[in-house]
N, C-alpha and C positions, 0 to 999 in steps of 0.2 A: 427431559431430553437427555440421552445418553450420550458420552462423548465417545468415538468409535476409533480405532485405528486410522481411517482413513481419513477420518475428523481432524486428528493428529496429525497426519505426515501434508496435511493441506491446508495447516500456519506452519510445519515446520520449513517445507520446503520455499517457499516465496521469501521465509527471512532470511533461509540460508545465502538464497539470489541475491537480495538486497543488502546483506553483510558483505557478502564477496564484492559485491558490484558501489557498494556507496565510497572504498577511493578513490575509483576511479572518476566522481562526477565533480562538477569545478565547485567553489564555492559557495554559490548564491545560483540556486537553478528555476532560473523563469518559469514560472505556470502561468501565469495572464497575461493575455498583448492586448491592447486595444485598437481600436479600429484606425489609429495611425499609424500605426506599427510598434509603437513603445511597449514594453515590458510594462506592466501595472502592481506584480507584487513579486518577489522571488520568495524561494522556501530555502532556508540552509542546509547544506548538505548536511548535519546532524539528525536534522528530523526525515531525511528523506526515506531510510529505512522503514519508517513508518507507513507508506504509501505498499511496500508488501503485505502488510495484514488486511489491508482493505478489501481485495477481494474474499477472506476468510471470513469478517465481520458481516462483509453485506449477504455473504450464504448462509453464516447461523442465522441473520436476524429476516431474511427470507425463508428458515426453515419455523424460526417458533411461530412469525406468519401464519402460514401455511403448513400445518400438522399434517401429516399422512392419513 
């Protein structure tokens, strides 16, 4: 598999979002509520940046899937 330009500017651009964007979110940012309403796990805003490469992983790893 080749990595392409566009390959590139599609992890580059989501981290740049997620660097600009991770001061601004509080400290501890809920992902799970449960069915009473309570909060079940938070993610620390340190690893939240991480949540921008996800959609680049899940398209390489639908492209070696699925070859042309």
């Amino acid at each position: 598999m080749k990595f392409e330009k566009k390959d590139a500017l599609s992890l580059i651009i989501p981290v740049v979002i997620m660097a600009a964007l991770t001061p601004l979110f509080p400290e501890k940012i809920p992902m799970q509520w449960g069915a009473n309403g309570q909060v079940n796990w938070y993610l620390d805003r340190s690893l939240a940046f991480l949540l921008g490469l996800l959609p680049f992983v899940v398209y390489k790893l639908y492209q070696l899937k699925h070859p042309k």
